[in-house]
BAMIDREN-346661 format. One line per 4 residues: their letters; for each residue x, y, z of N, C-alpha, C. Coordinates in steps of 0.001 Angstrom, whole numbers, plus 500000, padded with zeros to 6 digits. Example, Ala and Ser with C-alpha at 12.3 -4.5 7.8 and 13.67 -1.06 7.14 Angstrom:
BEGIN
as) 513190/494310/507800/512300/495500/507800/513200/496700/507800 | 512850/497750/507080/513670/498940/507140/512900/500030/507870
//
This chain:
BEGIN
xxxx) 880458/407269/484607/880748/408121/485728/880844/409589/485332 | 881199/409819/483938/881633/411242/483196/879828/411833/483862 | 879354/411108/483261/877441/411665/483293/877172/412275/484689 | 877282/411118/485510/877015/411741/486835/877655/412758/487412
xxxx) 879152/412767/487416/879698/413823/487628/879314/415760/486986 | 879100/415302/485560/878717/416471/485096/877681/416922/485472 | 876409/415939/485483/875282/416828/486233/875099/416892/487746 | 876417/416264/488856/876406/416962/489589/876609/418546/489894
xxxx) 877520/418866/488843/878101/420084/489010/877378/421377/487989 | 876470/420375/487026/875953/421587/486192/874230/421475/486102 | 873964/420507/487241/872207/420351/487138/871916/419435/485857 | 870315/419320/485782/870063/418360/484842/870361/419179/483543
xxxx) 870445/417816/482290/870849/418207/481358/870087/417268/480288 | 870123/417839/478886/869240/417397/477887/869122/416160/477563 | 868405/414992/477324/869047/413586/476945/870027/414024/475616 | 869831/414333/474866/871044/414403/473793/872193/414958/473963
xxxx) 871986/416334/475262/873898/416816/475631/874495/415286/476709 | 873475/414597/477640/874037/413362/478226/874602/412093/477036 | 874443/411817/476250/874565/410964/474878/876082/411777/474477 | 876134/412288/474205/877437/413582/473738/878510/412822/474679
xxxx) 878321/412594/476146/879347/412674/477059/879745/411367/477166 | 878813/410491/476561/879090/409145/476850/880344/408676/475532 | 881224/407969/475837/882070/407699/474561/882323/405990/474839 | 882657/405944/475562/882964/403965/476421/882351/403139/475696
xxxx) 880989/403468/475554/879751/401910/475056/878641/402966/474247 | 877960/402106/474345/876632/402552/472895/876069/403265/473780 | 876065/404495/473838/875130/405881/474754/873931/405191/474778 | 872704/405275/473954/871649/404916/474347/871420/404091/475547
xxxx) 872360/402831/475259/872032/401574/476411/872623/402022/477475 | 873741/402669/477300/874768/402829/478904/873286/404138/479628 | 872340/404990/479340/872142/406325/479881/870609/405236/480332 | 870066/404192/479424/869042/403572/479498/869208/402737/480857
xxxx) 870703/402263/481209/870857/401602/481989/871316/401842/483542 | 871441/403505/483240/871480/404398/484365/870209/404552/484831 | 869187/404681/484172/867926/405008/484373/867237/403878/485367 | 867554/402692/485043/867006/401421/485148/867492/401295/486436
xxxx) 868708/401783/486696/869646/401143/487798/869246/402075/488688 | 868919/403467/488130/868332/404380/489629/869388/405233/489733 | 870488/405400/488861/871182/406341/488892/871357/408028/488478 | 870007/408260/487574/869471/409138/486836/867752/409078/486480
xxxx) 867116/409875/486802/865815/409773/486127/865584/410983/484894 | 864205/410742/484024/863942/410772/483347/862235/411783/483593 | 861897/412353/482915/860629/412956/482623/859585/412290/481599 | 858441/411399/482194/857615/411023/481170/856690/410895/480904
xxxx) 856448/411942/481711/854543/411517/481841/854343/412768/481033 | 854530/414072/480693/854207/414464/479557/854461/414348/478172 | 855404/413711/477466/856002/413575/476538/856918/411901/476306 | 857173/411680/475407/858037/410602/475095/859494/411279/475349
xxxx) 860677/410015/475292/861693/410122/475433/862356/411008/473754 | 862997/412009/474138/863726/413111/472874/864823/413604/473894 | 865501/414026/472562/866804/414842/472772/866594/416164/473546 | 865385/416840/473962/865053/417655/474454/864960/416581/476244
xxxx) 864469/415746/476563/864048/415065/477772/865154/415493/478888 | 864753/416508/479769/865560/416783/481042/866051/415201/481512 | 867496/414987/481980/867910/413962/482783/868901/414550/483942 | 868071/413914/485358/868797/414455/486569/868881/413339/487335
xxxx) 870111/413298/488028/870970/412632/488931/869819/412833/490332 | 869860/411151/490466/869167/411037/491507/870142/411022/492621 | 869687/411752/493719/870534/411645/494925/870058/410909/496301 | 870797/409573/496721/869819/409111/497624/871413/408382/498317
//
């Protein structure tokens, strides 16, 4: 919930500053499983997944 909240209030943010915020469970899987669930997307059609990869809160 830390994730979503923060990039409500500060826009998307790097995959590696989202990893930073996670502390609860194993970051990778918990941000992988946001993704999956539709809670956050991801940028990938130019590039692979990096610590640089914009992640923004989907709003629906």
């Amino acid at each position: 919930m830390r994730v979503l909240a923060i990039l409500e209030e500060q826009g998307p943010l790097p995959f590696g500053d989202c990893l930073r915020i996670i502390r609860e469970t194993q970051p990778v899987a918990a941000l992988a499983s946001m993704i999956l669930l539709g809670f956050v997307e991801v940028e990938l059609d130019e590039a692979l997944l990096g610590p640089e990869t914009m992640v923004r809160r989907i709003r629906g």
